[in-house]
N, C-alpha and C positions, 0 to 999 in steps of 0.2 A: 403797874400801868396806871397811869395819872387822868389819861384822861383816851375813853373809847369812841371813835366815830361812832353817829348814829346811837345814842345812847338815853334818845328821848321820847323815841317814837313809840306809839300803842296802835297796833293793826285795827281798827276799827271802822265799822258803816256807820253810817246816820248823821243828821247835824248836829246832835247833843254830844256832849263827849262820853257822858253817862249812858249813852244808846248803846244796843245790842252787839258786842264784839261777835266779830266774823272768825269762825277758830279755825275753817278749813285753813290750809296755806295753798298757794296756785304756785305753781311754775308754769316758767314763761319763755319758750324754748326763741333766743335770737335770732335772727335773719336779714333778709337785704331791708324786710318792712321797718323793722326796728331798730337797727343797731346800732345807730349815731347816741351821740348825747341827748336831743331832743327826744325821740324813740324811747332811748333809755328812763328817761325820768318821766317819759308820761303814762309808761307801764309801772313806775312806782307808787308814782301816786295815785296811779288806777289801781296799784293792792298788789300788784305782781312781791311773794316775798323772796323769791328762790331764780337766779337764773339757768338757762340750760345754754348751753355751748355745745353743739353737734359737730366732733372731730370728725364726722366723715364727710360735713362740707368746710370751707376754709382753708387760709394757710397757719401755722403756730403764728405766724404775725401780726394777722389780723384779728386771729383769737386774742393776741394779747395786748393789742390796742383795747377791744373790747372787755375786757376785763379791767383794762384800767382806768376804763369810761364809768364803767359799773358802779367801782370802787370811788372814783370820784364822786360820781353822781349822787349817790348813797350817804356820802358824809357831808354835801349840799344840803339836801332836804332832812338829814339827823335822821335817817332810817337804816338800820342794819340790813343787810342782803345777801343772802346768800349764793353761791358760785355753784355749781355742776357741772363738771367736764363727763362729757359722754364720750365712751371711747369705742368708734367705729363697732369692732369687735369681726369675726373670723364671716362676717356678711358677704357672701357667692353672689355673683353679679355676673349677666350677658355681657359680654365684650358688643364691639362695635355691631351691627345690624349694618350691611352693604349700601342699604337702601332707607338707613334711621329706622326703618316701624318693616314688619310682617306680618299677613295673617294666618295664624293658626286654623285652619278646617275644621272642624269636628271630624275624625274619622281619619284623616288624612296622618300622615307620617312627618313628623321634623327630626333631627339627626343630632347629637353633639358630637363634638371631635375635637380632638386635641387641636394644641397648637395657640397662636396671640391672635391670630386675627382669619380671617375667610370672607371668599367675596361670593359663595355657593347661596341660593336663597334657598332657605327652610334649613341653614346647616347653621349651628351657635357654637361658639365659642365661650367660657366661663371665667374669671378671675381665678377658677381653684384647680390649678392646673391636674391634679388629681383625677377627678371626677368619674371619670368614663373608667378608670380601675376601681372607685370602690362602688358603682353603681351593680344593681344587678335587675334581673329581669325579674319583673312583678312590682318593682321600685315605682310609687309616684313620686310625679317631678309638680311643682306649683310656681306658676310662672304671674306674673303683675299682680303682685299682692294676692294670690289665689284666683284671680277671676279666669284664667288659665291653668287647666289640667291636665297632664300631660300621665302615660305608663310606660316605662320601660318594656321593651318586646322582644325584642332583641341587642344581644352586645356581643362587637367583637373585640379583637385587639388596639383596635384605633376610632371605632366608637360605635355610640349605642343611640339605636331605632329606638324612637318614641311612637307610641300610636294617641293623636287629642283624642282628648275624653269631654272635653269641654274646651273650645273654640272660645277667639278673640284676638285682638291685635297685641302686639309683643312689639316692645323697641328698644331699642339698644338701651346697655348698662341699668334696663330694671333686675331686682330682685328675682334671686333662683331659692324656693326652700323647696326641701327633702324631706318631708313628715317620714320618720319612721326610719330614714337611712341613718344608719349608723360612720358617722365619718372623723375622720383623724387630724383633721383640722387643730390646729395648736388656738388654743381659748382665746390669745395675745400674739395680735401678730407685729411686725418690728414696728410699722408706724403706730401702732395701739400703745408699745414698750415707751417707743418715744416720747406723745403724747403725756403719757403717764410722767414720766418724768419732766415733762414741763409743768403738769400740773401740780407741782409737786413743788417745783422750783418758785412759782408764783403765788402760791397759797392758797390753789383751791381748797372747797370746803365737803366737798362731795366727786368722787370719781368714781363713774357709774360702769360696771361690767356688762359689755354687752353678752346674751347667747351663751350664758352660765348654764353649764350640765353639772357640775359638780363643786362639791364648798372646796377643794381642792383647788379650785381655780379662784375663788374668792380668797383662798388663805394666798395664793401667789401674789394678788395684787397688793393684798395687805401688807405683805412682805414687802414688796418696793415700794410702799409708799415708805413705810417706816423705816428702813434701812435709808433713806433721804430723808430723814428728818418733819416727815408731815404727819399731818394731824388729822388729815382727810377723810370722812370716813367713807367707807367703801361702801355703795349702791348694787345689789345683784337685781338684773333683771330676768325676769324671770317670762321665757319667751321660745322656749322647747320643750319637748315633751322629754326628755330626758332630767330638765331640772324637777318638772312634775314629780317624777321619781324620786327625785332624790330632795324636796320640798322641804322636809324638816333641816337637814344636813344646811342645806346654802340657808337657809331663813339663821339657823343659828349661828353659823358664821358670819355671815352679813349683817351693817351698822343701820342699813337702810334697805328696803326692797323695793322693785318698782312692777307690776303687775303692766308689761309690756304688750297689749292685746294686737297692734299691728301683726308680730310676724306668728306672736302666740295663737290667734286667730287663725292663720294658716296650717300650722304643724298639728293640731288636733282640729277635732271635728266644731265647727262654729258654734253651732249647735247647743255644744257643752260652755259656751265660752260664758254668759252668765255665772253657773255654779263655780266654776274653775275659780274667778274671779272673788266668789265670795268664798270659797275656798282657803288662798292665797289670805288672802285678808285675816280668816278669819285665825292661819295658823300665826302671823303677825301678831296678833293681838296677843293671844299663847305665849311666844316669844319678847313680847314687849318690845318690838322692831317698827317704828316708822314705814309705815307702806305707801306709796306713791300711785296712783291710774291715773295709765297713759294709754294715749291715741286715742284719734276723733272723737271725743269728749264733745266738742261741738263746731264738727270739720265744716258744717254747712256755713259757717260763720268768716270760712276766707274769703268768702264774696256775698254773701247774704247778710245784712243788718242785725238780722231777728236768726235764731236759732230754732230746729222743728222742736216737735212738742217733743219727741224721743230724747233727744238728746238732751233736753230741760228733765228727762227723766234720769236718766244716764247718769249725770251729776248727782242727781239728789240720793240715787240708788246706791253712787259710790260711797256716801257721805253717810247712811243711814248702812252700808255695809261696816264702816269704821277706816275708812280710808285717809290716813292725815292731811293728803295733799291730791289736787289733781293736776294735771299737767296740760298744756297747750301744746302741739306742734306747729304745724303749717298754720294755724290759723293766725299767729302772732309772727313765726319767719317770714312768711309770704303771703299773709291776708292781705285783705283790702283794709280789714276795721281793727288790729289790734289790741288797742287804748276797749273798743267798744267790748271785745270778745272777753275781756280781761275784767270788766265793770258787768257783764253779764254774768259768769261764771260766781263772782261776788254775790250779785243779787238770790240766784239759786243759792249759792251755800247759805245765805245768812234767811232765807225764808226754810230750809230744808231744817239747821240746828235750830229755830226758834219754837218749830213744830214737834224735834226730838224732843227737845229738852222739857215742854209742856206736855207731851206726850209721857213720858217718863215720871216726870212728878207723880201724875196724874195717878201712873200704872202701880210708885211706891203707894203714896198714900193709901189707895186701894189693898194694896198688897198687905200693908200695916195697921192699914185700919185709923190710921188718925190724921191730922190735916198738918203735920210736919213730917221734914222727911226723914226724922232719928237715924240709924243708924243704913246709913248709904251704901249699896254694893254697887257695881257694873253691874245692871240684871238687865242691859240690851244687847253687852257684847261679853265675850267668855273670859272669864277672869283669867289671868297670866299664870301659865302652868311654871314658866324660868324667871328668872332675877335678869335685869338689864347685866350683862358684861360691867363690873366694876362696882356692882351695887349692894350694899354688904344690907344682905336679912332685914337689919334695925333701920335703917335709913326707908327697906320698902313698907314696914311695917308701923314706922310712923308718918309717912305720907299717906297710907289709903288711912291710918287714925283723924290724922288730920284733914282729909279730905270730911269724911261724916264732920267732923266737928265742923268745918267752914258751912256744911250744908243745912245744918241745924241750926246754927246761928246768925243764916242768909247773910253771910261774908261780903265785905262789897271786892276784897282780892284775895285771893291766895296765890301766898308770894314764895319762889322758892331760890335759894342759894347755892349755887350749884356749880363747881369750879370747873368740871368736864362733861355739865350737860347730864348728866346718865340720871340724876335724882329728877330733873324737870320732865326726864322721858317717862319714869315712874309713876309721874303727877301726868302728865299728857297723856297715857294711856289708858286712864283712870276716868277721862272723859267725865270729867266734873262739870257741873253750869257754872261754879262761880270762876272768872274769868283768873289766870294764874301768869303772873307774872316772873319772868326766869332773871334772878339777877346773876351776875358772872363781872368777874375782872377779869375774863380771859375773855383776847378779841377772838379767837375762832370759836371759842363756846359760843360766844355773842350771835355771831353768822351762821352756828348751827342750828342754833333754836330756830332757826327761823323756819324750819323746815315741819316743827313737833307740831301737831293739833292743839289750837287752845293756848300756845305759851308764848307772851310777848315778851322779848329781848329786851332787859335793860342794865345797859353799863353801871358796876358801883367803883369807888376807890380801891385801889389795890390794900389786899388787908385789911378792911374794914371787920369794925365784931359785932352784935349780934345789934345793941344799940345803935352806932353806925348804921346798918343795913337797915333800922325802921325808920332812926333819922332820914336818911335817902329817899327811900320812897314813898315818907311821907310829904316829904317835900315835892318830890316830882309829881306824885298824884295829886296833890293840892294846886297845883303850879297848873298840872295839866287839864284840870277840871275832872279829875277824875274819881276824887277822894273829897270827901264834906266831914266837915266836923261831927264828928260820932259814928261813923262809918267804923266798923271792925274788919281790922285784917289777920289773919293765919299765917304765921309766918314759919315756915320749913328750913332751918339753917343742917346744911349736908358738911361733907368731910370737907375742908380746907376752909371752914368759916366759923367765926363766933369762937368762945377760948376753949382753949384746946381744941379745936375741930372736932366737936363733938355732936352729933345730931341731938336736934329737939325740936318742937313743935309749938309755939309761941302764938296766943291769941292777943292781938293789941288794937285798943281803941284810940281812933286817931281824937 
């Protein structure tokens, strides 16, 4: 590959170029607010590094105008970006409502019943035709994102009395979740199958499972992506109490994870929703698996300027739990302030890692007793119990070497060479200060990084060796003001770079 779009750009805040990189990544899920060209590049260069594409709004057409806006747009401004196709997933939905909206009583009985549609008030129809045979009595039903509670009381052959437990208005085609029911529901339904395979055909770079109960269902996607020839990697969202269960299982099957608190908020108790969170996360890091938090991150911000103090906490709590990325929905689909929602989430992150990272020093020195930081562990988040998928021993164990060394000899980059991404995850989980640079000839490597904590994407020569790869970026960090004469960088060359593809750990002074 001669030459990769987007192969200059460094994710950073401030007006020095030398200022504080920002390592959280944001996604930035599209919508009607966004999604032209204009939309598109003002979330780029508001920091957005990751897009989202929500298959359960749209046509595949308009997705794929959209993606190819992305794609243009991206190689305009010389920033790599990453793609996320979300795919619906096996999501139970009210059919029509006779009258658009109802209310629910406290107390009062509503009915489901078979069938596509009904003009009965207080009687629902569901998308899963199913339902009323695998419901039973004692079954809670949760109706508008939970703020409607509903119990099973009775069921017969053709449907099942609810008694509200908690009252509120209900309108057509919102959300139905089943805490606790066990249901047959296939993980992939045919337009999710579809989907998947247009993502596939276009070159997304992430395709995300909705309402994942078991790795079983994450190894099925995987399958078809790869039997089509992509490189995609697969996102488990993790948004039932059933994946709960089975948490290790999908975390290690899965290339990415996403800590989905919308519908996961419902199916367990809220309550718990905190722990859960740092939970998830924390077996992420264990696993060496890129972790994602999503929803209402800072929902007040689809029509409010300024975001509450909660949610300014929310973020930072993600960021200081180990979370790579966080994600935007409505606030960026359908906000009023996009561009602003997108430039605020930035400003948290990069106040939130300025404080770790001082905060940390602070805790080794102490820890060590002297006023460098010698010999560096993770001692905020838990050192990785598995190897990345692909990651052979020697390559993990001269990265976290090389990481202490960049740290003791206050590196101005540590650079890593990485044909499929898997050694810059090993460095990205590592959550080093000194800012780490992912070089790649491969254009979806390029687009995936863009997702890791801390690792800026930059295009080299196809083939390049080990000389080559300092030539490169020392040129480009010179070029970009990034790099000053006698500045020292660490350079990590992994399998497919340098002679023979041989790892090693290289200190050079520019």
């Amino acid at each position: 590959m001669k030459d990769i779009p987007g192969s200059s750009a460094f994710h950073e805040s401030g007006p020095s170029p030398r200022g504080a990189p920002v390592r959280t990544k944001i996604v930035a899920t599209l919508g009607p607010a966004s999604s032209g060209k204009a939309g598109i590049q003002s979330l780029i260069e508001g920091g957005v590094d990751v897009f989202r594409l929500n298959m359960a709004h749209g046509s595949i057409h308009e997705h794929t105008e959209t993606l190819n806006t992305i794609r243009h747009v991206s190689d305009e401004v010389g920033r790599p970006v990453g793609v996320l196709v979300d795919l619906a997933g096996p999501k139970i939905r009210l059919g029509e409502i006779a009258s658009g909206s109802v209310e629910c009583v406290e107390g009062s009985d509503v009915f489901f019943i078979r069938g596509p549609a009904t003009d009965r008030p207080h009687h629902f129809v569901t998308t899963y035709p199913t339902l009323v045979d695998e419901l039973a009595v004692g079954d809670s039903i949760m109706l508008a994102d939970g703020t409607i509670s509903l119990v099973v009381s009775e069921k017969t052959s053709d449907q099942a009395r609810c008694r509200v437990v908690q009252g509120g208005v209900v309108r057509s085609r919102q959300g139905v979740n089943l805490p606790g029911v066990d249901l047959s529901v296939a993980a992939m339904s045919a337009d999710d199958w579809k989907h998947a395979e247009w993502a596939s055909s276009v070159g997304a770079d992430f395709v995300s499972l909705s309402f994942v109960r078991s790795s079983v269902e994450v190894n099925l996607l995987k399958e078809l992506l790869r039997t089509r020839q992509s490189s995609a990697r697969v996102v488990a969202k993790i948004e039932k109490r059933e994946a709960l269960e089975n948490l290790e299982s999908i975390i290690d099957g899965a290339d990415v994870v996403m800590v989905a608190r919308g519908d996961l908020g419902v199916e367990i108790d809220v309550a718990s929703m905190p722990m859960v969170q740092k939970r998830i996360i924390r077996v992420c890091q264990q696993y060496q698996k890129p972790v994602i938090v999503a929803t209402q991150m800072l929902d007040s911000m689809q029509h409010s300027r300024r975001p509450t103090r909660a949610e300014t906490t929310d973020v930072a709590n993600a960021i200081l739990d180990g979370a790579d990325a966080c994600m935007l929905s409505g606030e960026t689909a359908i906000g009023d302030h996009p561009r602003r929602v997108v430039e605020m989430m930035r400003r948290i992150a990069q106040s939130t890692e300025r404080q770790y990272l001082q905060s940390r020093r602070q805790y080794l020195e102490e820890l060590l007793g002297k006023s460098r930081l010698g010999a560096v562990g993770n001692d905020f988040l838990p050192r990785p119990q598995r190897l990345v998928h692909g990651l052979h021993p020697i390559t993990q164990a001269v990265v976290e070497g090389a990481s202490r060394i960049a740290a003791e000899l206050d590196a101005r980059l540590f650079v890593v060479a990485s044909k499929s991404g898997v050694t810059a995850i090993a460095r990205s989980k590592h959550r080093g200060a000194v800012p780490t640079i992912g070089l790649t000839d491969d254009l979806a490597t390029l687009r995936q990084m863009t997702l890791y904590w801390g690792v800026t994407p930059v295009a080299v020569p196809e083939g390049a060796d080990v000389n080559q790869l300092l030539s490169h970026v020392c040129d480009w960090g010179l070029q970009d003001g990034r790099l000053e004469r006698g500045d020292r960088i660490v350079l990590v060359a992994g399998i497919g770079f340098g002679a023979g593809g041989h790892n090693m750990a290289m200190v050079h002074e520019v």
